[in-house]
Steps between C-alpha positions, in 0.01 A plus 500: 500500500202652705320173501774300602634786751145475652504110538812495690407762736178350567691149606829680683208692715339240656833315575642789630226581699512182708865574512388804625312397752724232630801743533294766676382204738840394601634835526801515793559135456850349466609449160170531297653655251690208399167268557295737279758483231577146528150456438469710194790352337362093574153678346653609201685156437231295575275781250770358239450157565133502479510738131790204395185210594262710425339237228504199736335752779209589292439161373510332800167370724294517148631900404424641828846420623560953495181561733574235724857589527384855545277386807769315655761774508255714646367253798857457575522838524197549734648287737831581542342869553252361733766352717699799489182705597430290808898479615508882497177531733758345792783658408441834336479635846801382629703636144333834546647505890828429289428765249480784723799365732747461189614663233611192354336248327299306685628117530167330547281408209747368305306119464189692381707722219587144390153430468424824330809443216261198394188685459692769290676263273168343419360848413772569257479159332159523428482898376886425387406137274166726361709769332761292412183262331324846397811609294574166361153523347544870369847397321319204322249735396723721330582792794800726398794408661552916576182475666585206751845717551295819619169404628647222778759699696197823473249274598722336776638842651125593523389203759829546712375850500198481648604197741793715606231773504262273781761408731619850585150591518487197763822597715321828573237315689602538892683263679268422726275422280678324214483116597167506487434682178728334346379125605159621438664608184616138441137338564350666240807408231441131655137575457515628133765250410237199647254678254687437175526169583200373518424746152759306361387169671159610332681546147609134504128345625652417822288698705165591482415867459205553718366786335696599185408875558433611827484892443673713201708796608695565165299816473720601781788391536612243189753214569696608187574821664792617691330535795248171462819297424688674838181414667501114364821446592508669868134416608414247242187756344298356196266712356279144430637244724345180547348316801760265502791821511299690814513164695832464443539853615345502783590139654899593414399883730315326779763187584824766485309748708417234730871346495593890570321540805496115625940552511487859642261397758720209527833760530334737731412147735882407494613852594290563831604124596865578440443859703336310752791237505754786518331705785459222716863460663413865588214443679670224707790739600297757616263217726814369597654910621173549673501216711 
């Protein structure tokens, strides 16, 4: 039960801390709760459909059709968090102006939550379709049935736990501040995500890995730890990544950082020409009074 307890909360915790992360992210947006579960539920269905062709998936492209189908879920991922990433650094601004107006929920950012339902349904398939595939395996091999029964609803109540744990830890952060944490939040879980791809990309001889060991830091903190496999998932850490995984780290940081600043320079550009625009008429009048 332990075993299988353990296996489940390892996969629900990195799904739910994207989740996590994506809810805290959106947080005062109009209907993001029905978004965020709208993309849990199309996660778990699609998680079915993959464990149902689960054969044909790992057979395909020469029996790396898993790690390629691992590394495509995940780029998908990195972009649709990208974009979101760069479409809050022109609007977060104006939602936090409606934020502290309103006590409603704020009715902009709606297109971007749509964006956002994507990147968690692709989470949940993939950490959804593993312990579905995970548990398959451990029936064939003979697990107790009482076992299953026990260990997946413990192991599953322990990652909502701690994900439910994160984001009120995250709504703490002050307002002022929270935009930017948590997009800066959200280019590291691009970041990390970009990572694993190319490891998996790496698996399946697609990639070259530059290095198969560039330092070794599993005296410290181990990636089959709670904390190294929090870490993976939220900042993409690997105690002995390869070449290949820091490039894709640190192209995947530098282009969103840039996109961030490029459309808040962008924003800020737009609003003084618009203030300018509006103040203008007023500076005619009063030419007009004085002469």
């Amino acid at each position: 039960m332990l075993a299988i307890a353990l296996l489940v909360f390892r996969e629900v915790l990195e799904a739910s801390l994207i989740v996590t992360v994506v809810a805290a992210s959106t947080r005062g947006v109009a209907r993001r709760g029905s978004f965020i579960g709208g993309g849990i539920a199309l996660g778990m269905i699609g998680a079915i459909v993959v464990a149902i062709f689960a054969g044909v998936i790992n057979e395909a492209v020469g029996g790396l059709g898993q790690e390629l189908f691992n590394a495509s879920v995940l780029l998908a991922a990195v972009v649709m968090i990208g974009w979101h990433v760069v479409w809050m650094s022109s609007h977060g601004k104006e939602m936090l102006r409606h934020m502290q107006q309103v006590t409603a929920s704020v009715k902009t950012g709606s297109s971007s939550v749509a964006v956002l339902l994507a990147v968690i349904a692709l989470a949940v398939l993939r950490e959804g379709s593993e312990i579905v595939l995970f548990l398959y395996g451990m029936t064939a091999s003979g697990a107790d049935r009482m076992d299953l029964l026990a260990g997946v609803p413990l192991g599953l109540a322990g990652g909502a736990a701690v994900g439910f744990a994160l984001y009120f830890g995250l709504l703490q952060i002050p307002l002022h501040y929270f935009f930017n944490a948590t997009n800066w939040m959200l280019v590291l879980l691009a970041a990390g995500l970009s990572s694993t791809a190319a490891g998996f990309l790496i698996q399946a001889d697609w990639l070259p890995t530059w290095g198969n060991q560039l330092w070794n830091t599993s005296w410290l903190v181990s990636n089959n730890s709670l904390f190294g496999q929090a870490l993976h998932v939220l900042v993409g850490y690997e105690a002995r990544p390869a070449g290949m995984q820091l490039v894709f780290w640190l192209v995947t940081t530098t282009m969103l950082f840039t996109g961030m600043r490029l459309m808040a320079a962008r924003q800020t550009a737009l609003r003084v020409r618009a203030e300018a625009q509006q103040a203008e008429p007023t500076r005619n009048a009063a030419s007009t009074n004085t002469v």
